[in-house]
C-alpha positions, -999 to +999 in steps of 0.1 A: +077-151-672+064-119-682+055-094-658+020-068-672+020-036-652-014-027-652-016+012-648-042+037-661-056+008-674-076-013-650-093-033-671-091-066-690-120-066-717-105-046-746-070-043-734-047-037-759-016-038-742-026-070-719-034-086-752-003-079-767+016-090-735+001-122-731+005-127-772+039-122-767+042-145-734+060-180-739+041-189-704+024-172-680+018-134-677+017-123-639-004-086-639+005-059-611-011-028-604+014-005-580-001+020-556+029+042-564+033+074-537+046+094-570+016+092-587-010+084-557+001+112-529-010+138-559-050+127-560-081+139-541-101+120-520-127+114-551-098+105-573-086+080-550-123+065-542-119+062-578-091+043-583-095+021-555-126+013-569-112+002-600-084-018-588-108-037-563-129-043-598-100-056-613-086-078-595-116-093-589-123-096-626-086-115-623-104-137-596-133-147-623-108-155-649-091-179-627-060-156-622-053-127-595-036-089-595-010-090-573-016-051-562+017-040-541+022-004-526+056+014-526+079+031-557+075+013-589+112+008-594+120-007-563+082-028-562+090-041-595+125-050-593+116-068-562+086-092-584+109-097-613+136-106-585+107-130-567+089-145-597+117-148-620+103-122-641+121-116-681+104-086-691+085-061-685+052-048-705+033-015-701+011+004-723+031+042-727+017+074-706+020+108-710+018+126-684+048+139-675+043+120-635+041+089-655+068+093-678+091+104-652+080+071-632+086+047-661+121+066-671+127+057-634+111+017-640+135+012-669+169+023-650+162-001-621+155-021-650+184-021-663+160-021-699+132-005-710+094-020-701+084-021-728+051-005-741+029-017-760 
């Protein structure tokens, strides 16, 4: 199975790298969106508002398509060793970020890891 890490990219319609993921999937792709303290702790009220709003959008957007976003809260390393652990995930994908909070956190995803997610 392959896991998609949904991150600055809540959205399916025109998803490059949850096209790519499930293109690349022998079965089933499960897509997660982490409420990571790293990244989450740093935004204002607004930002949040935001993001919640999108996530809620999301996952109900899963919901229509038959599917659901598991959304779990806590570290990504230890959140998503703990799915690949409980779903018997293979690999990894993610679409690459910049910033230097979100390179930091997917340096930090890849060691727990043990490989790299890679990005699409």
């Amino acid at each position: 199975m392959l896991l998609y890490w949904h991150r600055r990219d809540r959205r399916t319609a025109d998803n490059r790298g949850l096209a790519a993921a499930v293109a690349a999937a022998d079965g089933p792709v499960l897509p997660v969106y982490v409420f990571d303290p790293a990244v989450t702790d740093r935004l204002g009220a607004r930002k949040r508002a935001f993001v919640d709003r999108t996530v809620r959008a999301l996952r109900e957007r899963y919901r229509d398509l038959e599917s659901d976003l598991l959304v779990r809260s806590g570290a990504a390393p230890d959140v998503l060793v703990d799915l690949c652990d409980e779903y018997g995930v293979d690999r990894v994908v993610t679409t690459e970020c910049y910033d230097p909070v979100r390179r930091d956190r997917t340096a930090a995803v890849d060691a727990a890891l043990g490989s790299p997610s890679r990005p699409t």
